[in-house]
N, C-alpha and C positions, 0 to 999 in steps of 0.2 A: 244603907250607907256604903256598906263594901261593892253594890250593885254600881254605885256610882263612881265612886273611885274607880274602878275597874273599865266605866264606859268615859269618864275621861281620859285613862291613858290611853285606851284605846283611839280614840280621838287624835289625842295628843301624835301618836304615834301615825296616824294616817295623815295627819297636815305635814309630819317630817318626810312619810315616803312621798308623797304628790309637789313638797318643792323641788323644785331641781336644786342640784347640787354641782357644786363648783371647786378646783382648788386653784389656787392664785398665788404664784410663788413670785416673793420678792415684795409680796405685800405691805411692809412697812413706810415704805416712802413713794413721789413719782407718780410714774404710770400705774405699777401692782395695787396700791393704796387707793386712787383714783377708780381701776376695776373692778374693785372689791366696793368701797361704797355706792355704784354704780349698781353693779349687784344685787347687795344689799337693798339697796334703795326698792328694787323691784322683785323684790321677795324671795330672793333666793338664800341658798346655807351655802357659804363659803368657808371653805378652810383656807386659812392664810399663812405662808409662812415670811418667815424675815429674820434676821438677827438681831435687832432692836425691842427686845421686850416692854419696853415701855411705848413706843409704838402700838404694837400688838394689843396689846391691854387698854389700850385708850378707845382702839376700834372695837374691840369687844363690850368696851362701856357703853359706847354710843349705839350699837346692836346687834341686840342677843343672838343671829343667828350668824356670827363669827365666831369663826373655832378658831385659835392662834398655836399655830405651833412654833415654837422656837427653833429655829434650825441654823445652822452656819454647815455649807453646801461643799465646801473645802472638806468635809466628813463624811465617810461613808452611813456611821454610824447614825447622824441626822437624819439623811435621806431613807435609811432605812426605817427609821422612826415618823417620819411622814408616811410613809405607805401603808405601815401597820396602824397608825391612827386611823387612817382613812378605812381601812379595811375593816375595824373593829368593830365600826360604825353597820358595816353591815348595807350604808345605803350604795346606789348606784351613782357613779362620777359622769356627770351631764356637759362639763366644762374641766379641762387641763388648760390653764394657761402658766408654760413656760416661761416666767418674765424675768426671773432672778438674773443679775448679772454682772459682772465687774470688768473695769476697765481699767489696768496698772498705767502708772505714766508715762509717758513717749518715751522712750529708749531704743537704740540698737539692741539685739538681741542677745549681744555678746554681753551685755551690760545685767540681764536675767539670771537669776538663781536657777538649779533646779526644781526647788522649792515654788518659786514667786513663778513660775512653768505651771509647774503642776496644780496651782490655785487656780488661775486664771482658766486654764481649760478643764478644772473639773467643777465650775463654778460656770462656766456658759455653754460647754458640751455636754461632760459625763453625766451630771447630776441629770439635763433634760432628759437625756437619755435611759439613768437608771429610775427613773418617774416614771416614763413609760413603761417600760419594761415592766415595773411593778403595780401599776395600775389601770394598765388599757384592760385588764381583762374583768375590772369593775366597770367598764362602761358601754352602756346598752349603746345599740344601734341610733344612730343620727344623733350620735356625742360629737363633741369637735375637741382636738388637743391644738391649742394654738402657740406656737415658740417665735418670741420675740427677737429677732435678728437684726444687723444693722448692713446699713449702707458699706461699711468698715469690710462687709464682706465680701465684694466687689473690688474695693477701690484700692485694694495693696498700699495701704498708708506705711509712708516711712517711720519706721520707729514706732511703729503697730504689728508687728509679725503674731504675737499670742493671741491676739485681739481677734487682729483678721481674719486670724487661720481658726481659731474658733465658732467666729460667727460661717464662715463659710462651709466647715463641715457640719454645724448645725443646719445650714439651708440643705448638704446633699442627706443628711439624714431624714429629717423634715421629709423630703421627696423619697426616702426610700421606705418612709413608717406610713407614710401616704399610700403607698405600693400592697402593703403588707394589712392595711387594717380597711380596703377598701370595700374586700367581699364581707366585714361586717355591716359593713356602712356608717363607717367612722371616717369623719373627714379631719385632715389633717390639713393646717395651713400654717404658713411663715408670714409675718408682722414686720413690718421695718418700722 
């Protein structure tokens, strides 16, 4: 019996390292939530985050190979709690997608807290960026990290300054982590 227990974890354990693996942030609602059961759908293990716990938990219900991490991205502390989950895990990250994101409403800039600053860019920059930084070195060769950007990042919208200027230095980052992760062979692409 203990022969058997033994050759099905083992098992068990080789169907976790042979799916690929994904994380997908902003997963609660939208496009992240649509990704993930996309995903899902096709056999993959995603880690999702969002700030909507009852979200999360729903997608978990519906399949088991969703991990849900609770995270609100305005925290360092969050983000650093996505990466050590991932990491605990042990497996290799096959898919980053970038998607979390927030958008304050139209305003002049002079109208901006420091605060309501600081959320917004470290909720569509920092965060992508401190993901990477902490988990490209879980991902084998011909992984892809994809970060969702917008058109906002071009277009200089009035009474969009955080927005814009967000999304834009997401796309020169995008192009410089593209630069830096190429001799692994890790492709890096930006999503409008």
């Amino acid at each position: 019996i203990f022969y058997f227990k033994l050759r099905r974890l083992y098992l068990l354990s080789r169907k976790l390292i042979m799916k690929k693996t994904a994380l997908v942030t902003g997963a609660t609602h939208g496009i992240g939530l649509a990704l993930s059961k996309n995903l899902l759908s096709n056999g993959w293990l995603v880690f999702g985050t969002g700030r909507d716990l009852a979200s999360l938990e729903t997608t978990q219900a519906l399949f088991p190979n969703f991990i849900p991490i609770q995270a609100d991205f305005t925290k360092n502390d969050d983000i650093q709690n996505v990466a050590s989950t991932i990491k605990k895990t042990g497996l290799p990250l096959s898919l980053s997608v970038q998607n979390a994101g927030m958008k304050s409403p139209p305003r002049p800039l002079e109208q901006y807290t420091c605060g309501s600053i600081d959320e917004e860019l470290m909720v569509n920059l920092l965060a992508p960026m401190k993901l990477t930084a902490l988990l490209s070195t879980q991902m084998p060769a011909e992984s892809r990290i994809l970060y969702l950007t917008s058109r906002a990042a071009t277009l200089k919208l009035k009474e969009g300054s955080t927005y814009c200027a967000s999304k834009a230095a997401l796309d020169e980052v995008a192009a410089i982590v593209r630069k830096e992760l190429e001799e692994r062979n890790i492709g890096v692409s930006t999503v409008i």
